[in-house]
Steps between C-alpha positions, in 0.01 A plus 500: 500500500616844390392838588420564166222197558339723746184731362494797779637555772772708361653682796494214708738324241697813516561545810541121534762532240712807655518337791686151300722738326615693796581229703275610812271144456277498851486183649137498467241628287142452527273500175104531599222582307157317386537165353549506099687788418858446478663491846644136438621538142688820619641335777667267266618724270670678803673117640618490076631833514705466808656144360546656116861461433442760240222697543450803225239803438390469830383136484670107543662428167205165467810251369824477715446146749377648756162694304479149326483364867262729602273419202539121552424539881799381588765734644694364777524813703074593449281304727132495494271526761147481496164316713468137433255230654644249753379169331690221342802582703494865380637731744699797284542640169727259377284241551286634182716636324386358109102667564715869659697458170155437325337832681758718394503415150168501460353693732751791584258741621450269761118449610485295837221299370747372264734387675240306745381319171861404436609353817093364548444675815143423532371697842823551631669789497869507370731659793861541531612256788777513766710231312510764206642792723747236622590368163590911423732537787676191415540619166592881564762383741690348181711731234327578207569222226578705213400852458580773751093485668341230664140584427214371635135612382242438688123525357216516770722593797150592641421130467856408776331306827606748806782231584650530181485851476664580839772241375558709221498848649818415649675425180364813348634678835775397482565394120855379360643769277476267196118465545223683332126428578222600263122463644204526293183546631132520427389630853780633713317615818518085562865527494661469852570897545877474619562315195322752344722788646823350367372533110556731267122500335366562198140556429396419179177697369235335300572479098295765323211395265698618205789266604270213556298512199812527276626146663208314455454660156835342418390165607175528257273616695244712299493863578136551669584177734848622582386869568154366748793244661743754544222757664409218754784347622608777724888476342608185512563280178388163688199596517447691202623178356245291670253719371561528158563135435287332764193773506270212614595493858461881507116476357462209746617743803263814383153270473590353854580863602141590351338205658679555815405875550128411372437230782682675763251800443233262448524371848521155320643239751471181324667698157782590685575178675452339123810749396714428782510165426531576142822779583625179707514284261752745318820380703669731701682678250276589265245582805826801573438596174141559516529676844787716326222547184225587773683798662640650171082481419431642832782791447419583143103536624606707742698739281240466224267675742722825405451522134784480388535251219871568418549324922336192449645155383195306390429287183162679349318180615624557863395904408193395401420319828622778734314770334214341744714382768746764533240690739529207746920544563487831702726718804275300703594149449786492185734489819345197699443281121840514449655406847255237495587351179910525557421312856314207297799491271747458797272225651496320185860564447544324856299216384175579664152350429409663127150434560517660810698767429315620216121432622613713791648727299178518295237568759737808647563667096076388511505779866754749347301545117210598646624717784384866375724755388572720723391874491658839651245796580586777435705706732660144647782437268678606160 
């Protein structure tokens, strides 16, 4: 991977790059930022850089051995680490190595969903285990094989079990002077914050609609699809991807949305216990992904309330829908709908009962949609 591979994200990669060439490399750098939109295919390009035995134009040269390592996954001196699944004597990153090899070629702007699909997760939820932060400290106590760096890039850091991530704080404390770590993560505020305080971070910002729609354009997507993808996917390429080439799950979310909203206004009990067990049978992840699709709806409601059309990210189906229901998402409940539908995300996330979870869910979004917007008389407030 090359900085030149990267679409965006342009002072990032120079600053990234000034720092290489002046020889000041932290020890540490932290790369966060929604899932999809290029944190993990930068962070590679920034491991090739630092091994490029000949790097020119302000990027790795793409053919002396150690570039050809990089793009065959197999430099000595850059070690993978990432959440895996204990079964079948799994226990760290090495142990599936051939599907993490698979992911990156394939999948390089790294959806979690993926990667659960690959190493056949199931319900359980890939983590990064003590035995991994061990495995690091064994290896970042030996000198670098080949190139000047040992560097070891670690996806999901957010996903490290608190034993393993106090394990590695004190490597990162106190880090040998050959050793560079480079974290990317989805959802920093999970990260353990003294590990947090000893990065040098990077946010990355969403990729503009312009920048999406000109990728998937490139990959054949037709211009009206690429341009409604690229409006809706709030920046990242995954899912404006997943849109534009699998728009059937998205038209499956928005008529349970509908459905959901109409029975939960409805008062209709036995409807909404139907759809829980319908959302259950979903598996976990793609359950996440329809919680995730239910607050964007509830957030793009809210702000369609404001007329302003140029604000909202909604397919004209989804428009078409909330030019009823928009009324409904108001100051007086937008707040409580979407606390309430990130907690049912982290009880599914720690495997809790999906029928439970989301009939209980339903009957309080069935309180909160009819709870009356709230008024100001005059003379009591701006």
């Amino acid at each position: 991977m090359r900085f030149r591979d990267i679409t965006g994200h342009k002072e990032i990669i120079n600053s990234l790059r000034e720092q290489v060439d002046s020889g000041r490399i932290p020890h540490a750098f932290l790369m966060s930022g929604v899932s999809g939109i290029g944190k993990m295919r930068t962070a590679r390009a920034l491991a090739q850089y630092i091994h490029c035995k000949n790097r020119k134009d302000g990027d790795s040269c793409g053919v002396c051995p150690s570039c050809l390592q990089h793009q065959r996954h197999n430099n000595p001196d850059l070690h993978f680490i990432y959440p895996v699944v204990k079964k079948d004597g799994v226990l760290i990153s090495k142990d599936v190595i051939e599907e993490w090899r698979e992911m990156l070629d394939e999948h390089s702007y790294m959806p979690p969903e993926k990667w659960n699909e690959l190493l056949k997760a199931g319900n359980s939820q890939p983590s990064i285990y003590v035995n991994e932060s061990e495995e690091i400290i064994s290896r970042a106590s030996l000198s670098a094989f080949q190139e000047d760096f040992k560097i070891f890039l670690i996806w999901l850091p957010e996903r490290m079990r608190p034993e393993a991530a106090n394990k590695l704080l004190k490597v990162i404390e106190e880090p040998f002077e050959d050793t560079i770590f480079i974290l990317v993560s989805n959802n920093d505020s999970r990260i353990l914050p003294t590990i947090l305080s000893r990065t040098q971070r990077y946010n990355f910002k969403p990729l503009s609609e312009g920048e999406l729609s000109g990728l998937l354009r490139e990959k054949g997507v037709s211009e009206d699809i690429a341009g409604e993808a690229a409006r809706i996917s709030e920046g990242s390429l995954q899912r404006a991807d997943e849109i534009a080439c699998h728009p059937e799950e998205l038209l499956e979310f928005s008529d349970m949305f509908k459905e959901m909203m109409r029975s939960a206004y409805g008062l209709r009990a036995k409807n909404l216990r139907e759809l829980s067990e319908t959302m259950a049978a979903y598996g976990r992840e793609k359950l996440m992904r329809y919680l995730s699709y239910c607050g964007r709806m509830v957030r793009e409601n809210y702000i369609y309330n404001y007329n302003l059309p140029e604000l909202v990210m909604m397919t004209h189906e989804e428009a078409a829908f909330s030019s009823r229901f928009a009324p409904f998402i108001h100051d007086g409940n937008v707040e409580q709908l979407s606390e309430e539908i990130a907690r049912a995300a982290q009880d599914i996330e720690r495997n809790g009962n999906s029928k439970i979870v989301m009939f209980d869910l339903m009957l309080l979004v069935s309180r909160l949609v009819r709870k009356p917007k709230e008024t100001v008389l005059p003379g009591m407030g701006s």
